[in-house]
C-alpha positions as CSV (number, residue, x, y, z in Angstrom):
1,X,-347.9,-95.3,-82.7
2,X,-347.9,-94.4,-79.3
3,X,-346.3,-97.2,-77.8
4,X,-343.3,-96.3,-81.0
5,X,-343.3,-93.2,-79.4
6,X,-342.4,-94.4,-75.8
7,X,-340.3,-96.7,-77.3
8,X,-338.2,-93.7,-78.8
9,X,-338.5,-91.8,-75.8
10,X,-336.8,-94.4,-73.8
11,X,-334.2,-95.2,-76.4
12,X,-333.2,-91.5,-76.2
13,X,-333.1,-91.0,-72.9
14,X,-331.0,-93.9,-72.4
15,X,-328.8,-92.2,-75.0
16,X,-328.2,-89.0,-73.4
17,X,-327.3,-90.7,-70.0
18,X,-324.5,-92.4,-71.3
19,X,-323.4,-88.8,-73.0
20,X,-320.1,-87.6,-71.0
21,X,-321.0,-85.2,-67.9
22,X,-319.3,-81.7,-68.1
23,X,-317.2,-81.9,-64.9
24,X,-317.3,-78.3,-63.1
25,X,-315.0,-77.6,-60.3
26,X,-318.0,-77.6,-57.6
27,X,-318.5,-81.4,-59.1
28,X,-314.9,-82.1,-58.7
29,X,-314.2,-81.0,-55.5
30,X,-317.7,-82.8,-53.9
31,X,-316.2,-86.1,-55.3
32,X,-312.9,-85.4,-54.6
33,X,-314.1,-84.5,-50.9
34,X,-315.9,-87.8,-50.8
35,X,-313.0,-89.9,-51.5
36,X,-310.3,-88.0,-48.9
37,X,-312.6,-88.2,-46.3
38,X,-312.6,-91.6,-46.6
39,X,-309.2,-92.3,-45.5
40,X,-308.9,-95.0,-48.5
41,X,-311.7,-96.8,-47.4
42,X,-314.3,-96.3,-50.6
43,X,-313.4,-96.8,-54.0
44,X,-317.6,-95.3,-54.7
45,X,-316.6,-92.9,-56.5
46,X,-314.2,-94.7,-58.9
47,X,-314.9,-96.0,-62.2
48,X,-315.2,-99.7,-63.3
49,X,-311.7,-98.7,-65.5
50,X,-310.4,-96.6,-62.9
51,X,-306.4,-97.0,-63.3
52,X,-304.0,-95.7,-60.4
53,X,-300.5,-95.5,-62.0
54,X,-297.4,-95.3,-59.8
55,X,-295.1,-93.1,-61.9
56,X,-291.4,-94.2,-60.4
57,X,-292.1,-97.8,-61.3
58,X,-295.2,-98.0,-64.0
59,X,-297.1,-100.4,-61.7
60,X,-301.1,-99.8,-62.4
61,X,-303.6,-101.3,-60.2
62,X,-306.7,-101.1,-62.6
63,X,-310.5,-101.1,-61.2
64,X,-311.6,-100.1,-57.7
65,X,-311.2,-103.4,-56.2
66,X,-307.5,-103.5,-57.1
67,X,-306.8,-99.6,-55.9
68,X,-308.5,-100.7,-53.0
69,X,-306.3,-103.4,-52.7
70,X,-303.4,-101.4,-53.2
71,X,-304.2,-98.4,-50.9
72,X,-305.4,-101.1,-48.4
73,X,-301.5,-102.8,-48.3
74,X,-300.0,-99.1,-48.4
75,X,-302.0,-97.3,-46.0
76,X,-302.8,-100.5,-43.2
77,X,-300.5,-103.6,-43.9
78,X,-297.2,-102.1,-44.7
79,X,-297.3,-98.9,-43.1
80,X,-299.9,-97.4,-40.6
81,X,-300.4,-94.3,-42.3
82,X,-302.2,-91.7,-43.2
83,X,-302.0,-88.7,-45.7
84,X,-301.3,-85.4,-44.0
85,X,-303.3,-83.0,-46.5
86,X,-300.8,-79.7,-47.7
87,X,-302.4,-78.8,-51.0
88,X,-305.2,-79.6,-53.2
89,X,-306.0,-77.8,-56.5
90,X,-309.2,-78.0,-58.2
91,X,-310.1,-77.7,-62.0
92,X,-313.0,-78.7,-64.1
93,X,-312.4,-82.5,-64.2
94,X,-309.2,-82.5,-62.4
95,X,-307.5,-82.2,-59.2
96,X,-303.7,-82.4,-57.3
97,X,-303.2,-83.4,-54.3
98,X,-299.7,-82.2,-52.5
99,X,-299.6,-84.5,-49.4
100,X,-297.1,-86.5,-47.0
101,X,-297.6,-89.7,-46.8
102,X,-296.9,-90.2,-42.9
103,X,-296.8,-93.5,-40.6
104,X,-295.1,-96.4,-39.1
105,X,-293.5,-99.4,-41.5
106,X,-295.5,-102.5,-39.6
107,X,-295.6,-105.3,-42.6
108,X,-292.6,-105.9,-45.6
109,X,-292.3,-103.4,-48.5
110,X,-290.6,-104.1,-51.4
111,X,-288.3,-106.7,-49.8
112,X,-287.8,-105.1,-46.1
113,X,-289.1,-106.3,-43.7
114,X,-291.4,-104.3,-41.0
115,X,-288.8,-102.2,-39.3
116,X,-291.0,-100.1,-37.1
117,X,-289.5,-96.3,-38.1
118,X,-291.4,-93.6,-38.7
119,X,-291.4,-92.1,-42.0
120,X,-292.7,-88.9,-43.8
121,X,-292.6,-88.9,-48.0
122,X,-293.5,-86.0,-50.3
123,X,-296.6,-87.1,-52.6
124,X,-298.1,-86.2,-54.9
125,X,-301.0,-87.5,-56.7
126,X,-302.9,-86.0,-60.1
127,X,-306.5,-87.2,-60.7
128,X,-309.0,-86.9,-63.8
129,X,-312.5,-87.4,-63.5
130,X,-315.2,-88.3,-66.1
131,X,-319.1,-88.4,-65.8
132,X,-318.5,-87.4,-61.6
133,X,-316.2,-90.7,-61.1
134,X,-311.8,-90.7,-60.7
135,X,-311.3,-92.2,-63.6
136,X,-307.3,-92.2,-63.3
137,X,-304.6,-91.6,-60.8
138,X,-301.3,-90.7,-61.5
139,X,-298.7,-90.9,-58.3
140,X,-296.0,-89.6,-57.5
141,X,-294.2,-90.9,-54.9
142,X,-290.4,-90.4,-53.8
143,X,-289.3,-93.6,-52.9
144,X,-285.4,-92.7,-52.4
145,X,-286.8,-90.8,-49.5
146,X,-288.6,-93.5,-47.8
147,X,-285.7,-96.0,-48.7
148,X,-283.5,-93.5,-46.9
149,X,-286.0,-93.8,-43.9
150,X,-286.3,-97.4,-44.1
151,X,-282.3,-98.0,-44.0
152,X,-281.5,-95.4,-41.7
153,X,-279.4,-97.0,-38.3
């Protein structure tokens, strides 16, 4: 009976863990904080699904190792860039981050090669969060105004 009992008592326990976790805003904005600070360097805080979505062209990058590819090739083989911060807006489970993506083109993208110009592009970027992990990304990034940049004499 008693070793039923522990039995049981594991089983639910096990059970409620893998129950959804109510995402406040304080949660939100500590895992949020964790992943700008990183400067797209951990993926941590990222679930095994997590799916970043690039809303101009439908291209996902699903799982952390792939967003961190992806973020890796944007941010440090592309472009040297970072994010300069403008707004971020908190909810239970969400967040928005207003930003502009700001660097130098060093490495091809999307069929240019590296022209070494500066560029500055509006983005934005809408995250949802589940159980304290991103679960998906939703970006929005205005890519007439980099071509512009890009192909600017």
């Amino acid at each position: 009976m008693k070793t039923l009992l522990i039995t049981l008592s594991l089983i639910l326990f096990n059970a409620v863990s893998l129950l959804p976790q109510e995402m406040t805003v304080e949660s939100t904005k500590k895992i949020m904080g964790q992943y700008f600070n990183s400067e797209h360097f951990d993926v941590s805080m990222m679930s095994d699904d997590v799916v970043f979505t690039h809303m101009a062209t439908g291209e996902e990058h699903h799982g952390p190792d792939a967003v961190l590819q992806m973020l890796n090739y944007m941010y440090h083989t592309a472009f040297d860039a970072t994010a300069e911060i403008k707004n971020i807006i908190y909810s239970e489970g969400k967040a928005v981050l207003e930003a502009d993506f700001v660097g130098r083109h060093i490495g091809e993208f999307a069929g240019i090669p590296a022209t070494n110009k500066d560029v500055r592009v509006p983005l934005c970027v809408v995250y949802d969060l589940e159980n304290n992990q991103i679960k998906r990304a939703r970006v929005y990034f205005e890519m007439p105004v980099l071509f512009d940049q890009l192909n600017k004499k």
